[in-house]
N, C-alpha and C positions, 0 to 999 in steps of 0.2 A: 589464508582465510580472510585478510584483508588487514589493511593496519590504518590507526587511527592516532595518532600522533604516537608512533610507537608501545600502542598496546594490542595485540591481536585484537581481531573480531568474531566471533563466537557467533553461532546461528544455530540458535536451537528450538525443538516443540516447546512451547510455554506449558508451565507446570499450573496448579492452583497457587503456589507459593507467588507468581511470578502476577498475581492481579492488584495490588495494589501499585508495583510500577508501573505495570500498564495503566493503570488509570491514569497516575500523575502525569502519564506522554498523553494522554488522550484528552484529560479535562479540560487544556490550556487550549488545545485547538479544537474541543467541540462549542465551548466556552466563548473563542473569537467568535465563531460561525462563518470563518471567510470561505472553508476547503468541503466540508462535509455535510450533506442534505440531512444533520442531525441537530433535531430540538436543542436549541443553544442551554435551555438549564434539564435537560438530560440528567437523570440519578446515577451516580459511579453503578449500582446493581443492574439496571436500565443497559448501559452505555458496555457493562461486560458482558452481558448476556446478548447484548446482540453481536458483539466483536466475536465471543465465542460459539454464535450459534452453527448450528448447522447449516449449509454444509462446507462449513471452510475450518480449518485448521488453523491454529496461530500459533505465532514461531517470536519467538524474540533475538535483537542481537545484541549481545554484554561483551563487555572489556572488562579483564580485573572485576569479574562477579559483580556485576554493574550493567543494570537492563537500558541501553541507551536506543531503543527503539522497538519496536511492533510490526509485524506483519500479520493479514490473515488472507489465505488464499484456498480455494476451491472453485467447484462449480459456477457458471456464472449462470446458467439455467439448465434445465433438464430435459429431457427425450430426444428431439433430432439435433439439440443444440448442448449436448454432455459434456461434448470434447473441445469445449471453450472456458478457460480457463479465465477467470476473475481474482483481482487481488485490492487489498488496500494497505496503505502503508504510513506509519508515523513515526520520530525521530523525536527529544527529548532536545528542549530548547538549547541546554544545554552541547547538544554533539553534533548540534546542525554545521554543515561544512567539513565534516572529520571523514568523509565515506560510508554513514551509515545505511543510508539509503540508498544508494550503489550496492552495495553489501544485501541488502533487503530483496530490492529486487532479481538481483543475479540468483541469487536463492530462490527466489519464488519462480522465478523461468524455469531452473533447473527441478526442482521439487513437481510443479505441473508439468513438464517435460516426463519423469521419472514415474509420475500417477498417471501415463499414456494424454494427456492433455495435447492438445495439437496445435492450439493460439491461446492469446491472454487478452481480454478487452478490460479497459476500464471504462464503462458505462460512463460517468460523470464526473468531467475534469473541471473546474470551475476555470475558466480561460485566463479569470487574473493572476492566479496562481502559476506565477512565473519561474519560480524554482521548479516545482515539480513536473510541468512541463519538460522546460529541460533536461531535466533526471532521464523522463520514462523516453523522451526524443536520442537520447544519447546510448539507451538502454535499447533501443530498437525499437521503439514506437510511433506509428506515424499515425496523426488526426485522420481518421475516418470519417469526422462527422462534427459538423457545429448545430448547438441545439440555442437559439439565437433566443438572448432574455431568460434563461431558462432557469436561473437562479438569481436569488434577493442577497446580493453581501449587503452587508450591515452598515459599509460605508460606502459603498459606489455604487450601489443601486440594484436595475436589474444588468446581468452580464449572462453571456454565452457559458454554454456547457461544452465540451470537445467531449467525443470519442475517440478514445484512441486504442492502437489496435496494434499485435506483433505474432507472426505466424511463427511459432517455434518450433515448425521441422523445417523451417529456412535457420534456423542457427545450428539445426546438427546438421545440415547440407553442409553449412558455412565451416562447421569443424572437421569435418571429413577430410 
């Protein structure tokens, strides 16, 4: 299930119990405003009601009952375009570097894999974001698309968007 300095990683449906930890992972990075096209003073009710809207599911991953991250993943849009699978994902300043987000996504391929999902886009990468980049490149994801100026960070101004994109019946080929 993954380990993170020696404590499993746990991946599970988020409960209602499980919303005030998700907020505390979410506030600090809706809060910067560097990764997410989300109102920087966003209300915690605001901010869960859209992580938990329809139509995505969210999952969290704990160590020793201990929520050290967030996923939510579904649909990324609907009718001829169903079986494209969208996800987001955030990590607790605290566990960043431990595997949590390796863990997150590996689950979320797997899980849209399992709901007949047949690729994963994420629509809006903010190109400075150089961690996550990484992540989703090392995870199988390769930029599809630069959307040039397309976001305001807070300190560098206007910067590119990336698309990026992973066909996941190319990983059950790959496991075959």
């Amino acid at each position: 299930m993954g380990d993170t300095q020696g404590q499993a990683i746990f991946i599970r449906k988020a409960e209602a119990r499980d919303e005030d930890a998700i907020w505390a992972i979410l506030e600090p990075v809706y809060r910067a405003g560097e990764t997410y096209c989300i109102d920087r003073d966003i209300s915690a009710e605001d901010a869960l009601a859209d992580w938990f809207a329809q139509p995505f599911t969210v999952f969290v991953a704990e160590a020793d009952g201990t929520v050290l991250g967030t996923s939510h993943v579904g649909r990324n849009r609907p009718g001829g375009a169903s079986h494209v699978a969208n996800a987001s994902f955030a990590t607790a300043p605290e566990a960043r570097g431990r595997g949590v987000a390796s863990r997150l996504v590996a689950h979320a391929k797997d899980w849209a894999r399992a709901q007949g999902f047949r690729a994963m886009q994420f629509n809006f990468v903010v190109a400075s974001n150089a961690d996550a980049i990484h992540s989703w490149q090392k995870a199988g994801f390769a930029v599809v698309g630069r959307l040039p100026g397309a976001f305001l960070h807070p300190r560098l101004g206007y910067v590119d968007a990336l698309v990026m994109y992973h066909d996941l019946m190319k990983d059950e080929s790959d496991d075959a």
